[in-house]
C-alpha positions in Angstrom: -5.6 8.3 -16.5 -2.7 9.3 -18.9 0.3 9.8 -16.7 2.3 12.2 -18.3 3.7 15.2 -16.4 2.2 13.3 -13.4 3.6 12.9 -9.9 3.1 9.7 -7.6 3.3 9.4 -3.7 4.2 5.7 -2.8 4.8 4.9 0.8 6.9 2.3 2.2 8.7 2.7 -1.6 11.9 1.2 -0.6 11.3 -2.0 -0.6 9.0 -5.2 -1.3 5.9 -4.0 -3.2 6.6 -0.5 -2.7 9.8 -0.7 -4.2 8.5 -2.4 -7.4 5.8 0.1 -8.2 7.7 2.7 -7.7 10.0 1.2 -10.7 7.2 0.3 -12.5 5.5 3.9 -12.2 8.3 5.5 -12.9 9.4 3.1 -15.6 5.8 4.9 -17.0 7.4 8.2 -17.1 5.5 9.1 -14.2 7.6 11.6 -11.3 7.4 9.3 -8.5 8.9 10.3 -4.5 9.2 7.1 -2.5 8.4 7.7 1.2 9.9 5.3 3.5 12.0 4.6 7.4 15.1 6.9 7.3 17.2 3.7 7.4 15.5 2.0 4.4 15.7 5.3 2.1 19.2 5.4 2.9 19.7 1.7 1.6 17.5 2.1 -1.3 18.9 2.1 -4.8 19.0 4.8 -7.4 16.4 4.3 -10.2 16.0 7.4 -12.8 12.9 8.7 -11.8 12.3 8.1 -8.1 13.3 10.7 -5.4 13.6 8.6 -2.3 12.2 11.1 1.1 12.3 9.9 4.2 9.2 9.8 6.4 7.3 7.7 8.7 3.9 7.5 7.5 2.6 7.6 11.7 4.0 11.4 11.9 1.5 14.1 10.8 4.4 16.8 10.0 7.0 14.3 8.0 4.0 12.9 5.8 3.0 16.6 5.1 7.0 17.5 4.1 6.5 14.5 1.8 3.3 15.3 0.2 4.9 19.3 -0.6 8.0 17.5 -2.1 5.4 15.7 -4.1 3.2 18.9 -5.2 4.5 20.2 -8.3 2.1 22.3 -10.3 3.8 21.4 -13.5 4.0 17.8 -12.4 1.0 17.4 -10.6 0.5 14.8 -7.5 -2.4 12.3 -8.7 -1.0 8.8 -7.6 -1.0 7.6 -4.0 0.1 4.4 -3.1 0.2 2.9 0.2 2.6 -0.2 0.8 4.0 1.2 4.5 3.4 -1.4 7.0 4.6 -4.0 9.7 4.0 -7.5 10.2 3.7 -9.1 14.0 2.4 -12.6 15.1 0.7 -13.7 17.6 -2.8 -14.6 19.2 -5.1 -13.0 21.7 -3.1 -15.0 24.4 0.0 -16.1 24.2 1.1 -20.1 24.3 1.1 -19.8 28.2 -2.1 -18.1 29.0 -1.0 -14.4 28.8 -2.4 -11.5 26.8 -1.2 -10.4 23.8 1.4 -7.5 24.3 -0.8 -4.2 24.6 2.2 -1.8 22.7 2.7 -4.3 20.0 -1.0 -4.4 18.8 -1.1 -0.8 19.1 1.9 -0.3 17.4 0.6 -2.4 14.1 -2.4 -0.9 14.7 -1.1 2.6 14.3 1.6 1.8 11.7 -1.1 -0.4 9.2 -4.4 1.4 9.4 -3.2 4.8 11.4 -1.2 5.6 8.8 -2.4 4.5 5.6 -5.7 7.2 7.0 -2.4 9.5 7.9 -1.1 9.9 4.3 -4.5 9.2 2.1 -6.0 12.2 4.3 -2.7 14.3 3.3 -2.1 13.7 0.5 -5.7 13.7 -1.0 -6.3 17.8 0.6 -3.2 18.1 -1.9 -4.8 16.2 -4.5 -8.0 18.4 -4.0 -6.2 21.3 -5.2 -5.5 20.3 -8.0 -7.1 21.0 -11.8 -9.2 17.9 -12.9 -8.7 16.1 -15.9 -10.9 16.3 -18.7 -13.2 13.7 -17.1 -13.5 15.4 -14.1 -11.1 13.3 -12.1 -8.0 14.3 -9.9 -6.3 11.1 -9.1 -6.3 7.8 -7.5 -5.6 6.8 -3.8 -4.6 3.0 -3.5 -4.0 1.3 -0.5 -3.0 -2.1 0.5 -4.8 -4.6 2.6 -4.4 -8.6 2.8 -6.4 -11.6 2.4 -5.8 -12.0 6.3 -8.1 -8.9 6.5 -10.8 -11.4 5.7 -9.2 -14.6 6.3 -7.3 -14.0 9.3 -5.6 -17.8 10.5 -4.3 -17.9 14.2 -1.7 -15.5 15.1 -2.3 -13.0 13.0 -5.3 -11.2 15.4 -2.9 -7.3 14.9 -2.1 -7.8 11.3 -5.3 -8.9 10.5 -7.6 -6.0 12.5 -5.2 -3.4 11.0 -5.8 -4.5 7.3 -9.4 -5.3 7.7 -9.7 -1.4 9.1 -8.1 -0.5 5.8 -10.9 -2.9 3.7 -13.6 -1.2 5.7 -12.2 2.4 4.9 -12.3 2.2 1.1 -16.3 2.6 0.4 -16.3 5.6 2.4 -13.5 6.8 1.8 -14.2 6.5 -2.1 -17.6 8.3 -1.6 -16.3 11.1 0.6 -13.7 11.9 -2.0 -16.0 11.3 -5.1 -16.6 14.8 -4.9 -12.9 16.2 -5.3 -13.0 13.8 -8.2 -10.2 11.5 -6.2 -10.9 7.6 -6.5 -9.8 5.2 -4.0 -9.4 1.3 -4.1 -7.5 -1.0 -1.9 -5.4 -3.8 -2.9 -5.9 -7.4 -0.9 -2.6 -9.4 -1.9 -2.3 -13.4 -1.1 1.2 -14.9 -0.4 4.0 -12.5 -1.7 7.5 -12.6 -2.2 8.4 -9.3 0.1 10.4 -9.2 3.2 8.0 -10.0 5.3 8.5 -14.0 4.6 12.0 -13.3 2.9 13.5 -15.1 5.7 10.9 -18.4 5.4 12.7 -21.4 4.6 12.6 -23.4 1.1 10.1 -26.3 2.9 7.7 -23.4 3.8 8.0 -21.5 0.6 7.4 -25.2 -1.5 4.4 -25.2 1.0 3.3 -21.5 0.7 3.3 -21.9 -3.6 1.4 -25.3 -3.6 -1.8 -23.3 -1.6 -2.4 -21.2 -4.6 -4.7 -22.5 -7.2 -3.6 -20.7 -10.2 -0.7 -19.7 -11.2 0.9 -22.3 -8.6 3.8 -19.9 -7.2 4.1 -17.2 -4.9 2.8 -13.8 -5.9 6.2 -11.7 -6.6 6.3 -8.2 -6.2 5.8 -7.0 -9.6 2.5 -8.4 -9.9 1.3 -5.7 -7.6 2.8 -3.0 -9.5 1.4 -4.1 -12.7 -2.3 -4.2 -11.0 -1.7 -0.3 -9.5 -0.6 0.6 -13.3 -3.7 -1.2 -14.7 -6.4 0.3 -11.4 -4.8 4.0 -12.7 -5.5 3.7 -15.7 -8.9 2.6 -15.2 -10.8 5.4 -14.2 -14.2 3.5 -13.9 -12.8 1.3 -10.8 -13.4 2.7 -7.5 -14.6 2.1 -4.1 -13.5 -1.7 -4.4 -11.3 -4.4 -2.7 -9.4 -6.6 -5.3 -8.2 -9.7 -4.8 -4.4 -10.4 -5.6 -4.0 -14.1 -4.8 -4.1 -16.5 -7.6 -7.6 -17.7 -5.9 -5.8 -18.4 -2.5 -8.1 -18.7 0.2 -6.6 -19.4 3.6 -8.2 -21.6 6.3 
């Protein structure tokens, strides 16, 4: 897809992986708006290009503001990016017997896979509206999983259901939209570098790095970005789950 006088929708945009493709879209000349918390948007830095909105991707009226801030007719809206989620441990029953907190799985559940569905549905009726390109195409939907939607260890039972629910929306998602000429693809990164194990220690973080196969390190943010610049500009990828983990594969 060439990018110019294009406009891109990237949730959670103000930090982690987010944060680095909206730099590295907009370091592509492409108009990006970064949808994230309130409090994160007003932390965020200034980087020529992005307009930070603030939105939480689980409220059908604030995702809608932030798709119309991102529908420009002379800068058309044909990149989405989902990065907006929330992490959470723990197992079906707690270490004493108990069952998992009811409002915590619920609220991963809504945030992860709720909405991710929120914004793609949103911002692809936008999308629809717009004039195809030459090849018939309108744009790209990408959305972000984990290799814990597949290889889910112990502890993880909310993150893992809400990013396998986002693995087993792309296919169909992909073929309802094939007709609006919007493709969608979903993202499945290993170990990264974001804040979600920002806080892990330097033994962990030696331990993390020495899973991966090849390249032996943790995945960094910028890695994603450079795969979401490469899926956009290959029009021919769609409906597909790619791997982002250096040939990780948890146990």
């Amino acid at each position: 897809m060439d990018t110019t006088d294009v406009t891109a929708l990237v949730t959670g945009g103000a930090s982690g992986l987010g944060l680095a493709t909206a730099r590295a879209l907009a370091s592509a000349k492409v108009d990006v708006v970064s949808v994230d918390l309130p409090h994160a948007v007003e932390a965020a830095e200034d980087f020529s290009g992005i307009r930070h909105f603030a939105a939480d991707v689980t409220d059908a009226e604030a995702v809608r503001a932030a798709v119309e801030a991102a529908t420009d007719p002379g800068s058309p809206l044909r990149i989405v990016v989902n990065c907006a989620a929330v992490g959470a441990a723990g197992g079906v029953l707690t270490d004493d017997g108990l069952p998992h907190d009811w409002n915590e799985f619920l609220r991963v559940i809504t945030v992860n896979l709720a909405g991710t569905f929120n914004v793609m549905r949103l911002a692809s009726a936008a999308m629809a509206r717009t004039e195809p390109l030459d090849n018939g195409t309108r744009g790209v939907v990408i959305n972000t999983a984990s290799i814990t939607a597949l290889e889910g260890q112990a502890g993880q039972i909310a993150y893992s259901a809400s990013k396998g629910g986002i693995v087993g929306m792309t296919l169909p998602a992909a073929r309802d939209l094939a007709e609006h000429g919007i493709r969608v693809l979903t993202i499945s990164p290993g170990v990264m570098d974001t804040p979600m194990i920002g806080l892990a220690d330097g033994d962990l973080r030696r331990m993390l790095a020495d899973m991966v196969p090849l390249p032996r390190r943790i995945g960094v943010p910028e890695d994603f970005a450079k795969l979401v610049l490469a899926i956009v500009d290959q029009d021919y990828l769609n409906g597909d789950v790619i791997r982002l983990d250096g040939a990780l594969r948890l146990s």
